[in-house]
N, CA and C atoms as an extended XYZ file, in Angstrom:
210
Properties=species:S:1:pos:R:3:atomname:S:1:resname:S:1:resid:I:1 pbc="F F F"
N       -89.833       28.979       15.964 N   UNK     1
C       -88.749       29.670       16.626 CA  UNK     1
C       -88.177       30.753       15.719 C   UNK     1
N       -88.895       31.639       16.258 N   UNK     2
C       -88.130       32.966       15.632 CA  UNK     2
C       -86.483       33.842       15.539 C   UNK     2
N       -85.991       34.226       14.809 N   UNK     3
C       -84.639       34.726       15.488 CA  UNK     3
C       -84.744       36.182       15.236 C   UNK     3
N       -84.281       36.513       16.964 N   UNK     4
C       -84.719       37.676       17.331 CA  UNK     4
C       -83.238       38.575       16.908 C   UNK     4
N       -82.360       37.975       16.794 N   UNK     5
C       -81.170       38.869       16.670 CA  UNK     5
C       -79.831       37.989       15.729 C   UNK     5
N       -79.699       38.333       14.791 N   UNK     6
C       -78.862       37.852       13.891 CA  UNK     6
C       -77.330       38.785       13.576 C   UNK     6
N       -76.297       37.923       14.302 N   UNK     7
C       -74.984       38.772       15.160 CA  UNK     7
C       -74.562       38.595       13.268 C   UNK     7
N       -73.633       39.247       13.195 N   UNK     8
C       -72.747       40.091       12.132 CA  UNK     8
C       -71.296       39.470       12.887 C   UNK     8
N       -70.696       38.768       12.062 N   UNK     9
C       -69.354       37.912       12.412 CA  UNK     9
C       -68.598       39.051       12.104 C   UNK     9
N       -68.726       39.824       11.122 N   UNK    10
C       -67.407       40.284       10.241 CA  UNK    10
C       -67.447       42.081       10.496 C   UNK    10
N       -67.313       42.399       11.599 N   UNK    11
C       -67.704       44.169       11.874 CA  UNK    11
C       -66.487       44.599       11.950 C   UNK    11
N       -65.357       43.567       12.847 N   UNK    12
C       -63.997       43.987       12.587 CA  UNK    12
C       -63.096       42.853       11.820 C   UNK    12
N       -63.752       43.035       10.332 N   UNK    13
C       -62.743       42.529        9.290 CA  UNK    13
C       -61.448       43.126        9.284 C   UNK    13
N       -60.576       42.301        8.846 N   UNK    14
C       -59.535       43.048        8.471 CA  UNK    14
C       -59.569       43.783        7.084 C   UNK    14
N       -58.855       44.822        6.518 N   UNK    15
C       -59.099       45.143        5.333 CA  UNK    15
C       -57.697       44.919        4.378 C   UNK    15
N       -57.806       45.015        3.434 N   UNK    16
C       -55.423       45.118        2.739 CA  UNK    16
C       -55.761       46.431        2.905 C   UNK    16
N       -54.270       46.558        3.367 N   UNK    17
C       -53.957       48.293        3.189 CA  UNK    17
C       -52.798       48.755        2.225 C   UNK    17
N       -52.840       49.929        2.112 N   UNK    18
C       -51.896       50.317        1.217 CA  UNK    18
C       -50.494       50.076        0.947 C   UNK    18
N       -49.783       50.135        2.626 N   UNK    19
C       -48.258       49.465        2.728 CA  UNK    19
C       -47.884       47.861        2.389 C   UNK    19
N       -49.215       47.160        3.156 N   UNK    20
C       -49.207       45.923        2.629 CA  UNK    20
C       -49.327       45.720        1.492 C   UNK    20
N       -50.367       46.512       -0.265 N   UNK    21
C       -50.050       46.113       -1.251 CA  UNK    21
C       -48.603       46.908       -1.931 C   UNK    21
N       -47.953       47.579       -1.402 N   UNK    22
C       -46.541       48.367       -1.728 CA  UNK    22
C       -45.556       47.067       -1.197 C   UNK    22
N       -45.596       46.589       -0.342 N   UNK    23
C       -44.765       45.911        0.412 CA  UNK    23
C       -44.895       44.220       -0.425 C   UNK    23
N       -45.893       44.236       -0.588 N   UNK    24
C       -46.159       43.064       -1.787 CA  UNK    24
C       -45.529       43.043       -3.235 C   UNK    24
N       -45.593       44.260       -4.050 N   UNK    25
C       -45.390       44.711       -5.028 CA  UNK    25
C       -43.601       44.643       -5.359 C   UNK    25
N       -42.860       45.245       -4.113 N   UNK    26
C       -42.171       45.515       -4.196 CA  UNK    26
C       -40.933       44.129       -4.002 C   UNK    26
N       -41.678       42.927       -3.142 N   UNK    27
C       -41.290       41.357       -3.091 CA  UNK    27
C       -41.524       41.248       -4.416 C   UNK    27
N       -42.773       41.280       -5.559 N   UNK    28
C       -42.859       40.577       -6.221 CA  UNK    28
C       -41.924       41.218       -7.361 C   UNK    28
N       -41.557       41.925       -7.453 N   UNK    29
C       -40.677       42.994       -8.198 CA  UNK    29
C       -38.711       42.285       -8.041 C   UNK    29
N       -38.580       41.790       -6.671 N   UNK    30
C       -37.289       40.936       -6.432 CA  UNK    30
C       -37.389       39.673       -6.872 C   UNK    30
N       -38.817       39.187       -7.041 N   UNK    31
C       -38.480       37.563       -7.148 CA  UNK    31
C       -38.694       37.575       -8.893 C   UNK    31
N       -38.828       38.741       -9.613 N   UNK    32
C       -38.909       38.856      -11.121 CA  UNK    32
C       -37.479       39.243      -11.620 C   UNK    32
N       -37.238       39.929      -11.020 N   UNK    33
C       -35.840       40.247      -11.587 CA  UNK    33
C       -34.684       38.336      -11.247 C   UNK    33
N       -35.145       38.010       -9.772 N   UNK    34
C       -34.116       36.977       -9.565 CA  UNK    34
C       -34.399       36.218      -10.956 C   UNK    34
N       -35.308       35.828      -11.258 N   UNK    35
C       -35.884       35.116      -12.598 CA  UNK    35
C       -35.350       35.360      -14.055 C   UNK    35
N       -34.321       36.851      -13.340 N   UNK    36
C       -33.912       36.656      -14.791 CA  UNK    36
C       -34.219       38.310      -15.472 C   UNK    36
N       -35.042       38.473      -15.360 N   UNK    37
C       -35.339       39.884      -16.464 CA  UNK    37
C       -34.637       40.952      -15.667 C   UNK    37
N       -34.177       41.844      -16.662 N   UNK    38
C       -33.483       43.459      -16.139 CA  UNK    38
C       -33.910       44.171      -15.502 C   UNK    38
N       -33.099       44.563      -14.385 N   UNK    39
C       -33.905       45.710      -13.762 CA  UNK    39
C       -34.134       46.586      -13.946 C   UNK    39
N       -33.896       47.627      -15.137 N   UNK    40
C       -34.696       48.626      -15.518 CA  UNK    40
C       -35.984       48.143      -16.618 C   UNK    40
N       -35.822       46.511      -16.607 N   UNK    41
C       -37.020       46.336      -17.187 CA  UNK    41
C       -38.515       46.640      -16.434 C   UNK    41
N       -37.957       45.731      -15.482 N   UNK    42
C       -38.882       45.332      -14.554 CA  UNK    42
C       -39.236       46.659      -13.559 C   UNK    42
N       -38.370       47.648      -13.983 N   UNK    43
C       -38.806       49.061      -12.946 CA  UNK    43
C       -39.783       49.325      -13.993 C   UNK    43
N       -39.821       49.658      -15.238 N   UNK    44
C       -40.774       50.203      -16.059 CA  UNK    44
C       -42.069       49.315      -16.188 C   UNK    44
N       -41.841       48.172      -15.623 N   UNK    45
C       -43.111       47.362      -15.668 CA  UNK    45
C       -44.275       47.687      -14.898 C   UNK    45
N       -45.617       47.553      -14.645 N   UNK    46
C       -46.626       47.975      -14.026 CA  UNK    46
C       -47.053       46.694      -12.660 C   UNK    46
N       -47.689       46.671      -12.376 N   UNK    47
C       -47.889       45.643      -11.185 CA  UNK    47
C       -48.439       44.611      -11.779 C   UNK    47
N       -49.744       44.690      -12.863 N   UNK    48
C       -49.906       43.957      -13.386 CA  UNK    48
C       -49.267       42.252      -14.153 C   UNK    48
N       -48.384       43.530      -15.295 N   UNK    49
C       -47.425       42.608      -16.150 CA  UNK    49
C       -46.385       41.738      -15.244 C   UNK    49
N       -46.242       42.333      -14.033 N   UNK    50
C       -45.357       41.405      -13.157 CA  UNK    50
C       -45.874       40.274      -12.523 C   UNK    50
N       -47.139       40.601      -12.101 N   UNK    51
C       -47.553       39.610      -11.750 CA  UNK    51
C       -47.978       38.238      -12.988 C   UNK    51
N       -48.451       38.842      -13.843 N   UNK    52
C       -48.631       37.803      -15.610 CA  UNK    52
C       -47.254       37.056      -15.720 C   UNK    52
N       -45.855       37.947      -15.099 N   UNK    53
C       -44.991       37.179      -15.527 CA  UNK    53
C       -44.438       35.678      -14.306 C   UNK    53
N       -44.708       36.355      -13.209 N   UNK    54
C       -44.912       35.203      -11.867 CA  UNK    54
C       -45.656       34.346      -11.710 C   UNK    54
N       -46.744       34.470      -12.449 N   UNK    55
C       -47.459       33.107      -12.658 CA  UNK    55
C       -46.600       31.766      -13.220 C   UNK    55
N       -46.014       32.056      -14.783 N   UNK    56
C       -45.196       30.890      -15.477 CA  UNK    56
C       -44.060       30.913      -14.985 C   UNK    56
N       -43.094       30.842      -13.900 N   UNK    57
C       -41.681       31.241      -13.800 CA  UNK    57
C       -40.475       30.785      -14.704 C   UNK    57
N       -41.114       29.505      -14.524 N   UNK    58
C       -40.301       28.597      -15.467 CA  UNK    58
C       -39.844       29.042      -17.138 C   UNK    58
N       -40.990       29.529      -17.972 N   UNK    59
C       -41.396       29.947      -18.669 CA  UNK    59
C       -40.454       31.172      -18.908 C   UNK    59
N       -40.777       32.151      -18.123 N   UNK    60
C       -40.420       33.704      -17.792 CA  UNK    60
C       -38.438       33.477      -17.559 C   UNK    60
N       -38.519       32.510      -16.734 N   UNK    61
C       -36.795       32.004      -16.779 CA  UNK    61
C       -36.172       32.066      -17.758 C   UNK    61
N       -36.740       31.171      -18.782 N   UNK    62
C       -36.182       30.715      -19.979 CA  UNK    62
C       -36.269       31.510      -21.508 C   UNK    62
N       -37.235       32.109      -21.108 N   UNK    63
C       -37.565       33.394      -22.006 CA  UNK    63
C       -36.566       34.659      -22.035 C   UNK    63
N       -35.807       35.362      -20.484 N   UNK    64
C       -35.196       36.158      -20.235 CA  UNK    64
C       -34.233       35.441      -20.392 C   UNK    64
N       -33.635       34.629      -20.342 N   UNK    65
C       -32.232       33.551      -20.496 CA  UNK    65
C       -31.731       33.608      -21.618 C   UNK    65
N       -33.205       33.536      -22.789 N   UNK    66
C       -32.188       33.817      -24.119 CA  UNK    66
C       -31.657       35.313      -24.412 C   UNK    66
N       -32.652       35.847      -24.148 N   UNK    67
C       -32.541       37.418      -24.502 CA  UNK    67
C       -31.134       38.157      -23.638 C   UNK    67
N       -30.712       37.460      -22.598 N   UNK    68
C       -29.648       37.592      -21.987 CA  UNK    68
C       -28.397       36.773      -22.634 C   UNK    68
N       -28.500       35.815      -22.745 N   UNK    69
C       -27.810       35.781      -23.888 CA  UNK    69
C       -27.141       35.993      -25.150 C   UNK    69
N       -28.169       36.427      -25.735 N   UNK    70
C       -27.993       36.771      -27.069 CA  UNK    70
C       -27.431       38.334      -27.032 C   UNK    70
């Protein structure tokens, strides 16, 4: 049994688009600052380093806590 026609599931994938990663960026940018770090820190930060810092929160909490402190 041969197969004569092999269908393609995925022709209308969805793709991320640009507003959606802006619109992402810009959540993950509020829930860094709530955590604690400055907001002109966290404006000069890149998308990257924000996200490195949302991984540990806990961490990132307690880290900006002293420095706010002190």
């Amino acid at each position: 049994m041969a197969v004569k026609h092999i269908r393609n599931k995925h022709l209308r994938r969805k793709r991320k688009g640009a507003a959606e990663k802006l619109r992402r960026q810009k959540l993950q940018k509020k829930r860094v600052v709530a955590l604690g770090v400055p907001e002109e820190k966290a404006a000069k930060m890149n998308a990257k380093e924000i996200r490195t810092l949302l991984r540990k929160p806990k961490k990132t909490a307690k880290r900006f806590a002293k420095s706010a402190a002190a």
